[in-house]
N, CA and C atoms as an extended XYZ file, in Angstrom:
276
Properties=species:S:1:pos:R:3:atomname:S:1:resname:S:1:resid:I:1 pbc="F F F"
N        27.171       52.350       68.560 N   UNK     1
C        28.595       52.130       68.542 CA  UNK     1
C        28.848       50.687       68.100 C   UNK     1
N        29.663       50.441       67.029 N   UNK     2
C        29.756       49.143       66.367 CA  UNK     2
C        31.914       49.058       66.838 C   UNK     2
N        31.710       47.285       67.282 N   UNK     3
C        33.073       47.301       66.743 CA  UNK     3
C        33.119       46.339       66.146 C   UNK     3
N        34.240       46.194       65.026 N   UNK     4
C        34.445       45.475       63.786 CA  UNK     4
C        35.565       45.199       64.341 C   UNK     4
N        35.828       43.417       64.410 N   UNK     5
C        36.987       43.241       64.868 CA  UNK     5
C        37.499       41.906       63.515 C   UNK     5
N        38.668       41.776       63.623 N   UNK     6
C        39.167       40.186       62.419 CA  UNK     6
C        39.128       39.317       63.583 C   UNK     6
N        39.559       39.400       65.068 N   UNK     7
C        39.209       37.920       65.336 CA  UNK     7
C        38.147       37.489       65.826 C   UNK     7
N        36.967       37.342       65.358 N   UNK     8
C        35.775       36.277       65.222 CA  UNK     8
C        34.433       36.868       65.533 C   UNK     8
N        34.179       38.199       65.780 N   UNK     9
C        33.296       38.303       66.526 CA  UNK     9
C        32.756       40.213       65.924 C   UNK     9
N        31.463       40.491       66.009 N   UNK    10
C        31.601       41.788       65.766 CA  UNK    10
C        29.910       42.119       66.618 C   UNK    10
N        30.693       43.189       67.633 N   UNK    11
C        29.631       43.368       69.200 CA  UNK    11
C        28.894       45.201       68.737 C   UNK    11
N        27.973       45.048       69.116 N   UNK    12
C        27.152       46.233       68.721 CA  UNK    12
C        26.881       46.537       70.567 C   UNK    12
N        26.563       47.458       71.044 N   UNK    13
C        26.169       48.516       71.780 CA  UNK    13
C        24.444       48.993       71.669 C   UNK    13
N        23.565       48.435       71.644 N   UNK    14
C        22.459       48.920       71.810 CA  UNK    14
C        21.719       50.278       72.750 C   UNK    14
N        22.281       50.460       73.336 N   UNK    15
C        22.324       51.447       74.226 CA  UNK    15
C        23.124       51.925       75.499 C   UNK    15
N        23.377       52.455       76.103 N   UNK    16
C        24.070       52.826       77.380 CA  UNK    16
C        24.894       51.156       77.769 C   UNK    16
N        23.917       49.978       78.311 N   UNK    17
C        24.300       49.070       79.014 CA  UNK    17
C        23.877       48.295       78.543 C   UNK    17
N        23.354       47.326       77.058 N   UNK    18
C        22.809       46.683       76.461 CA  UNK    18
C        23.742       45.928       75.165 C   UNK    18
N        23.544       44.875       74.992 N   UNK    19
C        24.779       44.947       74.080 CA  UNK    19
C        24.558       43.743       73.259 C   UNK    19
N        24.831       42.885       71.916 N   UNK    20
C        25.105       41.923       71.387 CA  UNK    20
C        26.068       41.651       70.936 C   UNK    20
N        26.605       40.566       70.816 N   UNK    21
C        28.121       39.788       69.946 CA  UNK    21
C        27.500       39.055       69.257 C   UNK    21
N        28.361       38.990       67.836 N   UNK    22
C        28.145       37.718       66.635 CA  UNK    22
C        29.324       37.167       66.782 C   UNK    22
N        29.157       36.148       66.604 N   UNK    23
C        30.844       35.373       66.522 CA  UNK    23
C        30.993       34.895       65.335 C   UNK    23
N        31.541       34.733       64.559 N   UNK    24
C        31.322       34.033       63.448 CA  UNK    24
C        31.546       32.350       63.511 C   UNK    24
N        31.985       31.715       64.458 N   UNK    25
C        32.209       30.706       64.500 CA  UNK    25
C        31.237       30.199       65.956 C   UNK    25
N        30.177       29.125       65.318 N   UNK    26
C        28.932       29.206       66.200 CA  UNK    26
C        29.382       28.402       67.642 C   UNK    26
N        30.554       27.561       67.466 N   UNK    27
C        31.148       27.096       68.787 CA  UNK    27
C        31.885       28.136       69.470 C   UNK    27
N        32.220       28.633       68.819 N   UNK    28
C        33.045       30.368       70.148 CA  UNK    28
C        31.514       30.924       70.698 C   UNK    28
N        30.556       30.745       69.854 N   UNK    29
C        29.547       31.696       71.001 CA  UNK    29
C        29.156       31.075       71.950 C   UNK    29
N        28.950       29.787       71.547 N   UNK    30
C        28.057       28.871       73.272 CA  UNK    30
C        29.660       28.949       74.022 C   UNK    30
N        31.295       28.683       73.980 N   UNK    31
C        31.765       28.837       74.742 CA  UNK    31
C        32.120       30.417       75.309 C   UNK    31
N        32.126       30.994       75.038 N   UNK    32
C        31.869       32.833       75.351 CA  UNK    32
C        30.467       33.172       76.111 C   UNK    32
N        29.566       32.263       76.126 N   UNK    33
C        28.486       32.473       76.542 CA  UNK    33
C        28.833       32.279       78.096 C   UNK    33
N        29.200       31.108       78.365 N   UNK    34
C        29.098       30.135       79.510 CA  UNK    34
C        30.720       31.158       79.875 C   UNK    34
N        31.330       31.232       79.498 N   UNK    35
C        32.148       32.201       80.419 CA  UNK    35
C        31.917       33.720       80.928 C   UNK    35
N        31.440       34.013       79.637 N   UNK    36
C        30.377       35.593       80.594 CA  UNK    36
C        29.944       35.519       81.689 C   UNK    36
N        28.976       34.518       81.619 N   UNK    37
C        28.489       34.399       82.886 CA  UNK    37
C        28.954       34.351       83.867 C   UNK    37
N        30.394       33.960       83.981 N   UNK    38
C        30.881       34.366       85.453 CA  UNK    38
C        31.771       35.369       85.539 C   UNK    38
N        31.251       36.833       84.672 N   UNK    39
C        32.048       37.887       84.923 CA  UNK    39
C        31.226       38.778       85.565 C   UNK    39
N        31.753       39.753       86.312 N   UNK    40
C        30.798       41.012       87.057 CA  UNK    40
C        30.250       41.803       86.793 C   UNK    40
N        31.053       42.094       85.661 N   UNK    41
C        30.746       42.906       84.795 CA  UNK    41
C        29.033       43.050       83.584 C   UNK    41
N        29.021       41.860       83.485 N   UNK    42
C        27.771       41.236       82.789 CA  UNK    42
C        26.504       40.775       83.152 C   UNK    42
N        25.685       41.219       83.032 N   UNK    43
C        24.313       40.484       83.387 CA  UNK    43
C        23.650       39.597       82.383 C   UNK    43
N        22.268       39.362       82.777 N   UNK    44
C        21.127       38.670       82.104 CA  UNK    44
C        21.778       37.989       80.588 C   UNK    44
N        22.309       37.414       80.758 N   UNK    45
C        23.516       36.913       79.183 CA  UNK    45
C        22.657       35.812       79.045 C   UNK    45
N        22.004       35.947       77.263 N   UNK    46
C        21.426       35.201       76.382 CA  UNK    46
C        21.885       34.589       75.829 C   UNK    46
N        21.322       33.498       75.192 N   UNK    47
C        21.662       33.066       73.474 CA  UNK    47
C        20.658       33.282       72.956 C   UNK    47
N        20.458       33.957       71.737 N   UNK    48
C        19.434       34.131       70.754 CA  UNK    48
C        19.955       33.636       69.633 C   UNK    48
N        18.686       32.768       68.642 N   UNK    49
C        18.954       32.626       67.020 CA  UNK    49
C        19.136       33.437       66.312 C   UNK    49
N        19.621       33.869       65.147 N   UNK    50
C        19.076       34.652       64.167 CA  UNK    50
C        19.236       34.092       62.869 C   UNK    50
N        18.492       34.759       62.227 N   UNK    51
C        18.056       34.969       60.732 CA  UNK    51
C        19.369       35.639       59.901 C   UNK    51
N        20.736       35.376       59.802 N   UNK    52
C        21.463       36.166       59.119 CA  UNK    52
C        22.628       35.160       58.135 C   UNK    52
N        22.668       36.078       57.229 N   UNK    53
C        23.613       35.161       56.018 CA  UNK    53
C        25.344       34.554       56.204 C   UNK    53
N        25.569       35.852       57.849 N   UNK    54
C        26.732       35.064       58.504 CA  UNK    54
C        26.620       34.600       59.470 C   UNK    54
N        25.705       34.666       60.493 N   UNK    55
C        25.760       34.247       62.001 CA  UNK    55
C        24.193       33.609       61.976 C   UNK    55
N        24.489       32.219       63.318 N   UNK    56
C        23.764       31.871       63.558 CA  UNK    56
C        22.856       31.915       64.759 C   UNK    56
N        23.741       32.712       65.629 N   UNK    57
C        22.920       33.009       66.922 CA  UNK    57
C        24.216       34.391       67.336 C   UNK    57
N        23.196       34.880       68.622 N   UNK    58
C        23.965       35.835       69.409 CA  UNK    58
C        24.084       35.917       70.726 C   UNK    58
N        24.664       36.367       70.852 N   UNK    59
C        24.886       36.730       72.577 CA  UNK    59
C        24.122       38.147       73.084 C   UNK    59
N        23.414       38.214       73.677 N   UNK    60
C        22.569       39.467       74.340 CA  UNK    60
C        22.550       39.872       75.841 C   UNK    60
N        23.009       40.531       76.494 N   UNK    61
C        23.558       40.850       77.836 CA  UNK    61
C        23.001       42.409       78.250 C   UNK    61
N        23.729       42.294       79.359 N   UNK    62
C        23.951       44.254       79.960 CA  UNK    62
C        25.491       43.927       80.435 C   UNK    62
N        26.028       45.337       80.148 N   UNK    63
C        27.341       45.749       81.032 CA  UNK    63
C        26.813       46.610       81.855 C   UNK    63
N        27.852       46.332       82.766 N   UNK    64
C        28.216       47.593       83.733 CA  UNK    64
C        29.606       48.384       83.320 C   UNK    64
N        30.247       48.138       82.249 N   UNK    65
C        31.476       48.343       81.788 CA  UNK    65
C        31.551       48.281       80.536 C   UNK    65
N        31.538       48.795       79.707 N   UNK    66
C        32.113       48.923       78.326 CA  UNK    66
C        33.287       48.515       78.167 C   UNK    66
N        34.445       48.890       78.971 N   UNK    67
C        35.694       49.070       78.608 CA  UNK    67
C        35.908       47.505       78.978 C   UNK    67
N        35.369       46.861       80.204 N   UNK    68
C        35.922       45.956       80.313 CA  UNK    68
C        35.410       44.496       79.744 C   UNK    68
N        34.389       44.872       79.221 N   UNK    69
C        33.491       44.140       78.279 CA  UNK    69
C        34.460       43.612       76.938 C   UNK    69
N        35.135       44.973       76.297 N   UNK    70
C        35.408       45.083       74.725 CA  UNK    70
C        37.195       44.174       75.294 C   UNK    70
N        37.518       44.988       76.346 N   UNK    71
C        39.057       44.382       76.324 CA  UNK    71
C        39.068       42.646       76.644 C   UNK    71
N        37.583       42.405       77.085 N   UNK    72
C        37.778       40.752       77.904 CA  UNK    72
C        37.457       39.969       76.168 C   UNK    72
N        36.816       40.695       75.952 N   UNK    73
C        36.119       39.878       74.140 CA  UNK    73
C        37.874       39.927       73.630 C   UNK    73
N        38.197       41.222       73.309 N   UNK    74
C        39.540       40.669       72.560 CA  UNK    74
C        41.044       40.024       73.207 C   UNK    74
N        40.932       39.827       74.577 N   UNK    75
C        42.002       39.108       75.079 CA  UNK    75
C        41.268       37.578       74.769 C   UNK    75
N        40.000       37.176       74.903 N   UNK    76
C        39.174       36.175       74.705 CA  UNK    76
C        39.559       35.454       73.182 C   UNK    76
N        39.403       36.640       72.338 N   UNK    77
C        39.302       35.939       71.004 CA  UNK    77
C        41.167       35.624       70.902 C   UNK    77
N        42.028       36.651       71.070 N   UNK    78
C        43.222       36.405       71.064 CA  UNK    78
C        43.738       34.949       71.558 C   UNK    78
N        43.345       34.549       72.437 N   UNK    79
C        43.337       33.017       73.241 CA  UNK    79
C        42.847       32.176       72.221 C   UNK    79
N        42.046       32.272       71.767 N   UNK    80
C        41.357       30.806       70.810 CA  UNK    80
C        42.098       31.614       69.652 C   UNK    80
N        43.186       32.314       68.984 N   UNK    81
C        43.088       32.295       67.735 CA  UNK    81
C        44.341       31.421       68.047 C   UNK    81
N        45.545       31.711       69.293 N   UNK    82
C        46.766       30.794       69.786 CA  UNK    82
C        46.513       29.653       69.744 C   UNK    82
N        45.584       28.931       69.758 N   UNK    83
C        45.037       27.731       69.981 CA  UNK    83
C        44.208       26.720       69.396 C   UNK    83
N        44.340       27.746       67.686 N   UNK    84
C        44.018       27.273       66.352 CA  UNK    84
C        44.606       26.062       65.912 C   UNK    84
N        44.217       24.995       65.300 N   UNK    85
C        44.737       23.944       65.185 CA  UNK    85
C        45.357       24.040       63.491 C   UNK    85
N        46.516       24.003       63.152 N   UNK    86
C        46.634       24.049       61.722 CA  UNK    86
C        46.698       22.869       60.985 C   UNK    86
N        46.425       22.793       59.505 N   UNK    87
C        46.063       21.282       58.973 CA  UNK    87
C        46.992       21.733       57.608 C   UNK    87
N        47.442       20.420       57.389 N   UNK    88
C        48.668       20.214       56.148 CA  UNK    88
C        47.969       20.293       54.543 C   UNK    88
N        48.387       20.683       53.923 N   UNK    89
C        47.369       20.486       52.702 CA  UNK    89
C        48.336       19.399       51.593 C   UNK    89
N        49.096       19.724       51.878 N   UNK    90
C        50.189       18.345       51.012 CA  UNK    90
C        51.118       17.848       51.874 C   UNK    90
N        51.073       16.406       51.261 N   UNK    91
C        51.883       15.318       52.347 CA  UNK    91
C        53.037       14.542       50.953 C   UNK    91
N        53.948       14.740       51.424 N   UNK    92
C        55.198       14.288       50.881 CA  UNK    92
C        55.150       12.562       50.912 C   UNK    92
């Protein structure tokens, strides 16, 4: 089970209770990391490197929850996209 999401991140399902996230932006994963960890829902939560042409590391865990896994990632990413900093490209 793959989900493909636009804000930042795309989490695969390895099995029943097993799971990875890519983030595309390598500072959302170490901060997504360190907040997993204090959910209930989540266990044994990694950082791993990888080898890939968009991402530089991942997140590797267990749920006990699917549902509440996928809804905390996109209320998560929704928060940091509000909180995007925008930059001027021409100055008068």
């Amino acid at each position: 089970m793959v989900f493909k999401l636009e804000s930042g991140y795309q989490m695969h399902f390895i099995n029943d209770d097993q799971f990875e996230i890519f983030c595309l932006d390598c500072n959302d994963t170490k901060f997504l990391k360190r907040d997993l960890e204090q959910k209930d829902f989540v266990q044994n939560i990694a950082l791993q490197d990888v080898v890939h042409e968009k991402f530089l590391d991942k997140i590797t865990g267990l749920s006990t929850n699917k549902v509440d896994l996928t809804t905390y990632l996109n209320d998560w990413f929704d928060r940091q996209s509000k909180h995007e900093v925008k930059t001027y490209q021409h100055f008068d």
